[in-house]
N, C-alpha and C positions, 0 to 999 in steps of 0.2 A: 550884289553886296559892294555897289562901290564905294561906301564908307570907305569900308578896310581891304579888298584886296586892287591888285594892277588890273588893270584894261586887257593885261594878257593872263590874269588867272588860270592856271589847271587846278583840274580836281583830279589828281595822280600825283604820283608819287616823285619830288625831286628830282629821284637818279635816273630817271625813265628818261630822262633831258639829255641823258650821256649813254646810258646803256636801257635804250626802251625793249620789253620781251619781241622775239622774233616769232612770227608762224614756224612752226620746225617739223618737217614732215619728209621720212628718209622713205617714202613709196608707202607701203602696205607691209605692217610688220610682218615676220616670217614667221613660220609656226614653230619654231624653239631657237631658243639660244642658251648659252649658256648661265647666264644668269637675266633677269629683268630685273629692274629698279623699276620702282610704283614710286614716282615724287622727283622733280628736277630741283632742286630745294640743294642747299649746300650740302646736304646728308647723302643724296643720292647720287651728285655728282662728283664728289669725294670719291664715293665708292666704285662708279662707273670708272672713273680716270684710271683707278689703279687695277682692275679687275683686266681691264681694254691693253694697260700696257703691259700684262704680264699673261696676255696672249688667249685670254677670254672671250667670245663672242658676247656681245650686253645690247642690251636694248632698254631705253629708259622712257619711261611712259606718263606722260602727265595730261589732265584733264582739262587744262589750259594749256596756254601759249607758257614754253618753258620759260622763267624768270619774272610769269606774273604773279608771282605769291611772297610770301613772307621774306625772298631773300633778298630780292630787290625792295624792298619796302621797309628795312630798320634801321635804326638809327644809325647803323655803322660802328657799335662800342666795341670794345675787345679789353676785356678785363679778366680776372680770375674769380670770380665771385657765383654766389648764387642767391636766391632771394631768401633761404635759409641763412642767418649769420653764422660765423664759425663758433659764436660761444653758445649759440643753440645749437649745433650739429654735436659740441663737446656735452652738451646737457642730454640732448635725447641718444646719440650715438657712445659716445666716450670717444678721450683724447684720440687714441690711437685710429677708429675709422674717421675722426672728423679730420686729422692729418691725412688721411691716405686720399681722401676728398678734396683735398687741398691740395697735396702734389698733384693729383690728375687734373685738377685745375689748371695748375700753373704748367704742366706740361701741354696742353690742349693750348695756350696762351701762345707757347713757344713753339709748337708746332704751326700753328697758322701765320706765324710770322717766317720760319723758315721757310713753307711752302710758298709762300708768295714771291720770297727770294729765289726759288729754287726754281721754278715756272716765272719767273718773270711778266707776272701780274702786273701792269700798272692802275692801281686803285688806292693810291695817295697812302699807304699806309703808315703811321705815324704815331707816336709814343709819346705825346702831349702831358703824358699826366691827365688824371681826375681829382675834381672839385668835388666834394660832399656833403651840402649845404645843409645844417641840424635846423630843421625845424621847431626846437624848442631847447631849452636847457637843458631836460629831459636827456632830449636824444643827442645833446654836445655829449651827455655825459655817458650815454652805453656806447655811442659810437667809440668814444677814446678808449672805454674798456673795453670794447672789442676789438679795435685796431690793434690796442698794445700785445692784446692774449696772442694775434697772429701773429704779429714782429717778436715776437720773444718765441714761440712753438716754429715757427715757420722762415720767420727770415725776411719778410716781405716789410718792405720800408711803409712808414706814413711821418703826417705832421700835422700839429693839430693849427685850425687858427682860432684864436680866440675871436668874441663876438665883436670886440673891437675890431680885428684885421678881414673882417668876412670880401670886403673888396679887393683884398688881393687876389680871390677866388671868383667873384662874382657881382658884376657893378647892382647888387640890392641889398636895399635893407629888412628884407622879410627873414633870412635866417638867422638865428642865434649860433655864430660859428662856426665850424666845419672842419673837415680834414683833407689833407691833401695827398693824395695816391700818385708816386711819379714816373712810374712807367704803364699805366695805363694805359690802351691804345686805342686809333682808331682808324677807321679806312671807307672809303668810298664801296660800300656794298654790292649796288649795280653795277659796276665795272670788275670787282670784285668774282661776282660770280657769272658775269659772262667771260673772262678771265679764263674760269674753271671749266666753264660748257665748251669756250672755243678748245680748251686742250684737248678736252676731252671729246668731242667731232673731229679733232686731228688723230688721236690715236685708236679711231674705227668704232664707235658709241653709234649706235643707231638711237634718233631721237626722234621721238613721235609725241605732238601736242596733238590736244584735240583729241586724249583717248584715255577715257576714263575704265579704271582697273573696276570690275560690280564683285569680285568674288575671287579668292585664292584657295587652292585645294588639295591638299598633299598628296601623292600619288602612291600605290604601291610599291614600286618601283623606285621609288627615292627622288623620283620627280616631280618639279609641282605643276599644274593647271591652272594660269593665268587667265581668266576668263573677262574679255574687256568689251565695250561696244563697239568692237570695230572686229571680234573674233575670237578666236581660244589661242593662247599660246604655253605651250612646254616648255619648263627651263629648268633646269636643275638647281639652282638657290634663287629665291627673289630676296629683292631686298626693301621692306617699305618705309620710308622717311618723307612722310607725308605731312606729320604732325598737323598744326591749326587746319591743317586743308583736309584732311579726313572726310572723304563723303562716304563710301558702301561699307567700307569694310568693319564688321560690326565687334568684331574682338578689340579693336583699337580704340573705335571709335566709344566704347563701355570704360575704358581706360585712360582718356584726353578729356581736358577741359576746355575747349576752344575757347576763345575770348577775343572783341576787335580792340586794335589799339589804334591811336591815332596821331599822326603827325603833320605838321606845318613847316615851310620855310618863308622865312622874310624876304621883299625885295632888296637887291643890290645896297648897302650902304659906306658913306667913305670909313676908308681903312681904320681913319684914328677914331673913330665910332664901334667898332665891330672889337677893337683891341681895348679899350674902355670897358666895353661891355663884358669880354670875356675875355681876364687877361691871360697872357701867354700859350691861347689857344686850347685851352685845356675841356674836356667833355665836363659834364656838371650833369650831377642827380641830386637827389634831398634824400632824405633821411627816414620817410614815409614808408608805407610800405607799397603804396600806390604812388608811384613817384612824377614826379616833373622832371623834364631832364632835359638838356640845352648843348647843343654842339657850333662851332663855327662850320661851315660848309667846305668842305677840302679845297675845291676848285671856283670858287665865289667869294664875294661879301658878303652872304648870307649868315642870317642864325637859322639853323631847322634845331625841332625841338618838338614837345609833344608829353601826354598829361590825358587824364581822364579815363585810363584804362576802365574797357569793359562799361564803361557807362552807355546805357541804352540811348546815345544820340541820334535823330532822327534826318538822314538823310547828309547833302554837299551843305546847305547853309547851313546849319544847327554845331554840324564838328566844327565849317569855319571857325565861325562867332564862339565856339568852346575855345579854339585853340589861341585867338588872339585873345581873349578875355585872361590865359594863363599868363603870354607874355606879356601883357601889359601890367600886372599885377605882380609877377616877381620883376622884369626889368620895366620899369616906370619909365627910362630913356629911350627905351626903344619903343614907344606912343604911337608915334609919328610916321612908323613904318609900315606900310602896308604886307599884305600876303601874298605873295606870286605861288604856291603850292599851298594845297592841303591834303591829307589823303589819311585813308583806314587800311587794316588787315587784320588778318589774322593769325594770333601766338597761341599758343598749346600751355595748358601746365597740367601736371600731374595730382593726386588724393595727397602725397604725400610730397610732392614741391619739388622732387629730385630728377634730374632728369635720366630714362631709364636705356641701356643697351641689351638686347637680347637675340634670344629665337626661340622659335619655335618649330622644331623636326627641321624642313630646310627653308623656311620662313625665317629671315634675321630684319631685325628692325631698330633702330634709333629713335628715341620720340622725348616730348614733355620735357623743351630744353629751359624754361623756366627762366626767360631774356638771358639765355646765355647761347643762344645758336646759333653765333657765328664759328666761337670756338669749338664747340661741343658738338654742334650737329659737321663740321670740317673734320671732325678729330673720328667721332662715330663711324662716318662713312669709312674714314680709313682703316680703321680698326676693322673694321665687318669684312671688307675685301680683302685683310690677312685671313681672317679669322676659315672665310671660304679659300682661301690659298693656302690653307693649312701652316702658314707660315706660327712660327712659334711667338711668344712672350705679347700676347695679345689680348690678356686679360685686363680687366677693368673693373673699379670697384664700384662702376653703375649698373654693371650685367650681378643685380643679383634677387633674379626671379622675375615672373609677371609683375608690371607695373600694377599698384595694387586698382579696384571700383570698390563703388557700393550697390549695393543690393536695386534692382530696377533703372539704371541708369541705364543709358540709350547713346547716350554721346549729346542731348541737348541739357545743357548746364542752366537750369532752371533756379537753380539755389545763388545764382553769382550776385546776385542783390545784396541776397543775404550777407554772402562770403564777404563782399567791399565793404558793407558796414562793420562787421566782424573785424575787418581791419583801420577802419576808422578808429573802432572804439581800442582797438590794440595800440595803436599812437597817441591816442589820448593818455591810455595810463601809462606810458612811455614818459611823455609830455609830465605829466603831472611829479613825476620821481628825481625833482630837481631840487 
């Protein structure tokens, strides 16, 4: 593809440039510990950290090399949001749980910003503000009435810009306007969660890639039977935060929607180009429900960004060509740029879009973070490792029940066709109520 990308193209992921997954292999696991984690994913390693320093034996098990799945590979956003809006959580739930949904948001927001200060993470983290580009009049006009219903319930600032001011937000002119989010965050991922893994290998984490969990199995005894390809292990709580990566385990996997999403970054460009395009450094989504969404690169001139969720693309050229054909059609100035990265993975959503905390006997699990799993799956893990610490006031108003299925599901999401058209036409009549 040398139309459009560099001479040095990877087909991987960005941050793999600064924090690429390691082989991780602590010998031959032991035959109990005290807790297992199934998933090195921010949920598991969360959970691992705190379990390890409050004097737990943990062993965390992953079926890849840790840091080659979904947490090294998103966009890097850090919001309070979810793909439900708050005036639909006030319609199908009422005020009072779509508020309590909301402070656990904004808590989950502020806890992974303290943690990164607290552990002394360097993974650029930063509170730019978000850009939210309306796709149509349509959706200028539920976005502002959704924005205000939450500033007035909630407290959380916005601003709107008219269709005239959309370049303050975003050098295109594809949106009808937008609003502006000003503490939104964002942070370098992969550095992010090797960050997390290195704390957590300093404070005694046994980490084993290369070792896929086939079955979990509760014990008499209060114990469970980890059974993986590499042996059986004993432990007294597992904890599974596996989400889009779900291969055996068949309760979970009847309960997840796996889906690839896909992202690109641009080569190198100068400064007053990159600050044109996206001013004052601020993340950018639309208003879609399948969105396009745009960040500057923490540590680059880069834009990464990324679009087409779930679309059955076919292979490294097919996403390329998907992904520059986005940014050349919302940023027209940035034509001329080629693609130094392009890369896929895999995100989870849930029947019901929420994302769920639970257990099951002494199985706990985090899942179905619904693009919100850098806070949510950070915040889950640590909630679970109270939760097993018996430490108090560690309830959640996502722990409530089995994440719901439907009837013959298996875990391969056969219907997602359907489901994106479903939301195609959802925008349309959005669009149309202007």
């Amino acid at each position: 593809m040398p139309d459009i990308t560099t001479t040095d193209f990877k087909f991987q992921p960005y941050w793999w440039d600064a924090a690429p997954p390691m082989p991780f292999s602590s010998g031959e696991p032991a035959g109990g510990y005290d807790a297992v984690i199934v998933g090195s994913g921010f949920t598991g390693i969360s959970a691992a950290l705190r379990l390890a320093r409050a004097g737990r034996s943990v062993a965390v098990l992953d079926r890849q090399d840790p840091g080659a799945g979904a947490s090294r590979r998103n966009a890097g956003f850090i919001g309070r949001v979810l793909k439900k809006s708050y005036s639909e959580l006030v319609s199908s739930k009422g005020k009072q749980k779509a508020q309590a949904i909301y402070r656990e948001l904004n808590a989950a927001y502020r806890f992974t910003f303290e943690l990164i200060e607290e552990e002394d993470i360097p993974c650029f983290p930063a509170r730019p503000g978000r850009f939210i580009g309306a796709t149509s009049l349509g959706h200028y006009k539920a976005l502002s009435r959704d924005l205000s219903v939450i500033e007035a319930d909630m407290g959380f600032e916005h601003r709107m810009l008219a269709p005239s001011q959309v370049r303050e937000g975003l050098a295109t002119d594809v949106y009808r306007g937008g609003a502006i989010i000003p503490d939104s965050g964002s942070l370098h991922p992969g550095l992010y969660h090797k960050g997390l893994l290195d704390r957590a290998r300093a404070a005694g984490v046994s980490i084993f890639g290369g070792t896929e969990v086939v079955a979990i199995r509760q014990l008499a005894d209060n114990n469970c039977e980890v059974r993986t390809d590499r042996g059986t292990i004993i432990a007294r709580d597992v904890v599974v935060g596996t989400n889009g990566y779900t291969s055996r385990l068949g309760w979970f996997r009847r309960r997840l929607v796996p889906f690839r999403a896909y992202m690109a970054a641009t080569e190198e460009m100068p400064q007053e180009l990159l600050d044109r395009l996206i001013p004052h450094g601020r993340t950018v989504i639309d208003s879609n429900t399948n969105i396009d969404f745009f960040r500057p690169a923490p540590d680059s001139r880069r834009i990464l960004f990324g679009g087409a969720t779930a679309a059955p693309l076919d292979g490294p050229e097919e996403i390329t060509r998907r992904m520059k054909a986005i940014i050349d059609r919302v940023l027209p100035d940035a034509r001329d740029l080629r693609l130094s990265h392009a890369w896929d993975g895999y995100c989870a959503g849930t029947f019901d879009l929420m994302p769920h905390m639970g257990r099951k006997g002494n199985v706990h699990y985090g899942v179905g973070y619904n693009f919100a799993g850098i806070t949510m799956g950070t915040t889950f893990g640590s909630k679970i490792a109270s939760r097993i610490l018996g430490e108090p006031d560690q309830e959640s108003v996502f722990a409530t029940g089995n994440p719901p299925t439907m009837p013959f599901y298996t875990g391969k999401p056969w219907f997602l066709g359907m489901a994106m058209r479903y939301f195609d036409w959802h925008d349309r009549q959005i669009a149309r109520n202007a």
